[in-house]
C-alpha positions, 0 to 999 in steps of 0.5 A, a space after each residue: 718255605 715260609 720265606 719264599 711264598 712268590 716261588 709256590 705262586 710261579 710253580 703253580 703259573 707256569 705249571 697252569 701255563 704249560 696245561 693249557 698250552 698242552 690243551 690248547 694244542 690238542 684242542 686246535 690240532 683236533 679242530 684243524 684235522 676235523 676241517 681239513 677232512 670235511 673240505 678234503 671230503 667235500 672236495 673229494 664228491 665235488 671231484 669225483 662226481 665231475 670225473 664220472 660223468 666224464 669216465 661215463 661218457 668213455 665207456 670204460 670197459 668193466 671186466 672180471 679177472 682171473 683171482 689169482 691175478 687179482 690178488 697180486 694187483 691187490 698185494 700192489 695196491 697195498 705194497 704201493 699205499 704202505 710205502 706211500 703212507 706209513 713207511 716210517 712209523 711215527 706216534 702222533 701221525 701213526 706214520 709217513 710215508 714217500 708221499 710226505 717226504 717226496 713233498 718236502 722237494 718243492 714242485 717236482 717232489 709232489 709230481 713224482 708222489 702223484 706220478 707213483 700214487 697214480 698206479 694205484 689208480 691204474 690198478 683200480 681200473 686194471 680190476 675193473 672196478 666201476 668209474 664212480 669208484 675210479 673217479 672217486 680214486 682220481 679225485 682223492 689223488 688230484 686234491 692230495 697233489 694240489 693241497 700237498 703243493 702248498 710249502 709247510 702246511 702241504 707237507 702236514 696235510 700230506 702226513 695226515 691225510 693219507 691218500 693211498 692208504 684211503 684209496 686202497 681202503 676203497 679198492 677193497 670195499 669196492 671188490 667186496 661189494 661186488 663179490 656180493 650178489 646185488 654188488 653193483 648197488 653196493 660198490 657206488 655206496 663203498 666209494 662213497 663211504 670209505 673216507 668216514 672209515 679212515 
């Protein structure tokens, strides 16, 4: 061994390489999701705020439905966001669903992800939840299709942000909160804090 020093000192380089490479690695793929979730956050009460004013001014009516048929849009709810999100397990990402694969088809892919994803914000409304929640949902949809549009980095957005499953998140939040007595109060404060949950 005495003979060879030089091959002790290239081990332990390539070995100081690969763990920082690896630290590296996870350092910046925890910074990149922390800013990809504080714009998308941002981007989300931008939206969503302007879309309120606007289902305000419409009037949508707000109705109570029988339990049994809430339970089912429920079940959809969750049915649709399971299959858009997570349908595939993986480790990294804790799984990717049609949304992500959907993407992979430049335009349309993203259209057709947006056009099933939009049912659960049909079913949201179909609950009688309140517009600021509606808008909310709306508008985690409209920033999941517009940043899924752009090629490689859309398709990784889409793996990780998970639209779906966060809207569904905020659908049960918001029938909580007004299955309390002061529900109302509760059900705009449950719209608003759901993403920091996820």
């Amino acid at each position: 061994m005495s003979s060879h020093p030089w091959i002790w000192v290239v081990v332990s380089l390539i070995a100081g390489g690969l763990l920082f490479v690896l630290v590296a690695y996870v350092v910046v793929r925890w910074l990149a999701f922390r800013i990809a979730s504080r714009v998308a956050e941002s981007a989300e009460r931008r939206l969503a705020g302007s879309l309120q004013r606007r289902l305000d001014r419409t009037g949508v009516l707000r109705q109570r439905l029988d339990p049994e048929l809430e339970a089912r849009y429920l079940r959809d709810i969750d049915r649709l966001a399971w299959v858009m999100d997570r349908l595939v397990p993986m480790p990294i990402v804790g799984g990717v669903g049609l949304d992500a694969v959907l993407g992979l088809i430049p335009g349309v892919g993203d259209a057709i992800g947006f056009g099933v994803s939009a049912l659960i914000v049909i079913r949201a409304a179909q609950l009688g939840l309140a517009p600021d929640v509606i808008s909310r949902l709306l508008a985690i949809q409209l920033i999941d299709v517009a940043l899924g549009a752009i090629p490689v980095a859309g398709d990784l957005f889409d793996a990780v942000y998970k639209a779906d499953l966060r809207s569904a998140a905020i659908v049960r939040q918001a029938l909580a909160a007004r299955a309390r007595p002061d529900g109302r109060d509760r059900e705009l404060r449950a719209g608003r804090s759901s993403s920091r949950l996820l």
